[in-house]
Every structure is written in C-alpha cells, then in structure tokens.
N, C-alpha and C positions, 0 to 999 in steps of 0.2 A: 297324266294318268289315262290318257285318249285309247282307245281300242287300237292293236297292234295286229297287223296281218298274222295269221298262225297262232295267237293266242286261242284259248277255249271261251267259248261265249257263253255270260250272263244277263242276268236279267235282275233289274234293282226295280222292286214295287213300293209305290208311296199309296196309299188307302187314307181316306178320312171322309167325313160330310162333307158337303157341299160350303164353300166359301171358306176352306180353311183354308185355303192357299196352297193347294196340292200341284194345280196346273203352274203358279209361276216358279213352285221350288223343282216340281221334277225337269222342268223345261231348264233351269240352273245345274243342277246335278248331270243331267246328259251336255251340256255344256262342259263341266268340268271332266266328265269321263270322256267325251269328244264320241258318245255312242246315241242311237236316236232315241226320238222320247215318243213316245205312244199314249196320246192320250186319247183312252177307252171312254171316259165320260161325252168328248167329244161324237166319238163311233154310235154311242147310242141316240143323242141329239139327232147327229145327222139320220137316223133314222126313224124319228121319231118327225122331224121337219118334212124329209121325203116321204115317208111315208101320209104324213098329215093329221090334223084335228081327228080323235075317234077313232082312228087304225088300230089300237088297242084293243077297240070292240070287235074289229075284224073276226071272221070266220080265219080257221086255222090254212083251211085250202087258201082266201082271198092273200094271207100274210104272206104263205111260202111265196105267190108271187111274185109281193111287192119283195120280198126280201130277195128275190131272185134275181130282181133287175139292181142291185145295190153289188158294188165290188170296190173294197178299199184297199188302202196300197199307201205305204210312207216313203216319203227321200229325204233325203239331207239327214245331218246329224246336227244334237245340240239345238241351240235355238234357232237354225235353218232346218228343222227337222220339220216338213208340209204332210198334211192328213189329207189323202187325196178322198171323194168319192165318186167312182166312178170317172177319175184321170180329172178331176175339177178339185180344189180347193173351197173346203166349206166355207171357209171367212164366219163375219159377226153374225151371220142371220141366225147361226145355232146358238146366238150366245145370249139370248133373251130369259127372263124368268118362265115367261107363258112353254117356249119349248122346252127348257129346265123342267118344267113338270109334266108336260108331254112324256118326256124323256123318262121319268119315273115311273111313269104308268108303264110304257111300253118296257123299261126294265124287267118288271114282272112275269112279263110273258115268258115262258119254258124257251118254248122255240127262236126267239129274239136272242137270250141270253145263250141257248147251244150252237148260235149261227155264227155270233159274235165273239163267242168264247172260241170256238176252232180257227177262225179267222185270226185272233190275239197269239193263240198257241201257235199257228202257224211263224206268225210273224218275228216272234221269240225266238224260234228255229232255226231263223236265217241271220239274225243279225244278232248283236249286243245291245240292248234298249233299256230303256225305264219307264216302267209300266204305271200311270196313273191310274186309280179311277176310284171305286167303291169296294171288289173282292177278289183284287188283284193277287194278294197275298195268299187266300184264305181258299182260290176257287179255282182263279186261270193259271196261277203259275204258284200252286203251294210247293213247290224244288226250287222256288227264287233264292240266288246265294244270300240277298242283302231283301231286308223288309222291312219298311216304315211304315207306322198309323200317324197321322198329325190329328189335333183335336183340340177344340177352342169351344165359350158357349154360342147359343145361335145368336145374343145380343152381338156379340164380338165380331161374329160373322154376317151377319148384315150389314152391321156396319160398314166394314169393309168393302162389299159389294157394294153399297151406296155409294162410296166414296170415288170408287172406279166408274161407277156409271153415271153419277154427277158428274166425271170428267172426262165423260163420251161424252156429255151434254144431254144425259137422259134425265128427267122429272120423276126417279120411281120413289116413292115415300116409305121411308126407311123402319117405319110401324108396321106397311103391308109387306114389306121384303123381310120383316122380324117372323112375321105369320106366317108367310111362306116358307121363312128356310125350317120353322119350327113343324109343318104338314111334312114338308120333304124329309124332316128327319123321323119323324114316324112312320111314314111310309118306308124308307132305305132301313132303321133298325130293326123294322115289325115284318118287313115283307116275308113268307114263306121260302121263298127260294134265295138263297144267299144274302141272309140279313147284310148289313153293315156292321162289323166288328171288325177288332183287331187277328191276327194269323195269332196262333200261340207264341210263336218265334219271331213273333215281329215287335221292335225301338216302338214302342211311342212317346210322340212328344206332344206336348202341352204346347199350342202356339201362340193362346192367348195372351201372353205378358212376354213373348220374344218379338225382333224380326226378322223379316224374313234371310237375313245375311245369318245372322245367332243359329235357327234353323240348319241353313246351308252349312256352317259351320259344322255341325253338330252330324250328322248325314254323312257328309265327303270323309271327317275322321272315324268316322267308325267302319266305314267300307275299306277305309285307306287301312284301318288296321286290320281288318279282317281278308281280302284279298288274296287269295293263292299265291 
C-alpha cells in the first residue's frame, strides 16, 4: 500500500495523550503505507530542549529569535523516516520527562504553535505522511483523509513508559511518572489554545486492553477500506 509516484497525497493523523503509544503505531502505519511519519510531539521537544529551561517565560521578540534559528526537515519513509533540526538528528536527549514537560509549556505559546503549525502544513504539502502528536486532527491538518485518537488511563500509561525506560536503563519511579503523565494531561486537555481532544471525524481507539499489533490492525483496515 506504499505511496506510488503520481498518486494524490495524504495525510493519516494519530492524536492522543502522552504514553499512549502514538509514536511507535504511527511510525508502523508509515511503515505499512511506505509514506513518512512526522512526529510533531518530537518538533516541539526539540524546541523546548533548544530552546532551554524557562524559554517559555521568554519575551515574545526574545522567542521569534530563538525560533528563528530552528529549521526542521524530514527524510526517509516508514521507520527510516529522521526528524532533522537544523540538518542534525535530535536523538534521545528529547525524549526525557523533564523536556516532556518543558515541551508542554512551550506547547502553549500562540507563536510556538503558528511557527510549528505552518512548518507541519508545509511538510504535508510536499509528501504523503502521518502525522502524530496532540491536534493533528482537530488544528494542523483538519482535511486529513484518515484520523485516529488512541486513548488509554494515565495508570496504563505510565506504566508503559516505565517499562521502556527501565529498559533504557533509566531509575524513573513509576508513582512520579503516574503524576506527571496525570499534570501533562491537564495541562494538554485544559490548555486554551488547542486543547487535546478528539477531530469529530476521527476512529478512536481504546488502547488500554489491546496491543500495539491489535491497534495496527485495526488502523491499516480502515484506511485500507476507505482509500480512493
């Protein structure tokens, strides 16, 4: 089902909380469609790391700056699909809780989110992708042919991240990572500017009692049936 030269290009958005397993199903899905994966929750990290501790308190002149020396750019398809910034590969340093919630703060910002939004829209324009993140559905691409919520509780979800980060070899304590994913989720469904919800037209799926193959399944045949 890979993307074909001359075909007409879409765009397949996965939205949910944080730890639902958004990043390892959409990075599956672009795998099966052979089209890139974009993940936006990434785009904001890394600008939340680049930028640094407190950049959220920034003056609105100081951001445009720092946002002005930031330029991101994808290659490859599927699970070779590289989130450049700045022609660099962000790797693990984004993939911490502390910038996880960096990354929520800076979410907030008007101008963070109009900088990164045209930047996503852009990138939809030129290729066939699948778009992760928070209000991919609902904000950056509400004309997405195909649109999934995934949704699990934050026990479930923690968990989960515990278990992946236990086998980075990290010590995070799966009580503190319960209270953070439960702050993160107040802040992403309470924020003013593009809460977290589902699109009206978007599958949600319940992920808590599936995994992630049940998921994929579930995903690939509904696109599959619905497909021009």
């Amino acid at each position: 089902m890979g993307a074909e030269r001359g075909k007409p290009l879409f765009v397949v958005t996965i939205d949910g909380p944080a730890g639902v397993g958004k990043t390892t199903l959409a990075r599956a899905v672009a795998e099966k469609l052979g089209v890139a994966y974009l993940d936006t929750g990434a785009m904001y990290r890394s600008v939340a790391w680049m930028l640094g501790k407190g950049s959220w308190e920034w003056s609105e002149e100081k951001l445009d700056r720092g946002l002005d020396k930031l330029a991101f750019s994808i290659q490859g398809a599927g699970e070779a699909t590289i989130l450049l910034v700045n022609g660099h590969e962000t790797g693990s340093k984004i993939r911490t809780e502390t910038v996880g919630l960096w990354a929520s703060h800076v979410a907030k910002i008007p101008q963070v989110r109009r900088r990164l939004t045209e930047i996503q829209r852009s990138l939809g324009q030129s290729v066939s992708l699948v778009a992760e993140g928070r209000d991919m559905g609902t904000v950056v691409f509400p004309k997405a042919l195909f649109k999934f919520f995934l949704d699990a509780s934050p026990e479930v979800r923690a968990r989960r991240r515990w278990l992946q980060l236990r086998d980075a070899g990290s010590t995070e304590d799966l009580e503190g990572l319960t209270r953070q994913m439960r702050i993160r989720d107040e802040q992403d469904r309470n924020r003013a500017i593009a809460p977290l919800r589902p699109a009206e037209d978007a599958v949600c799926i319940d992920t808590g009692m599936l995994d992630p193959a049940q998921v994929l399944e579930q995903i690939i045949r509904r696109i599959a049936s619905q497909m021009p």
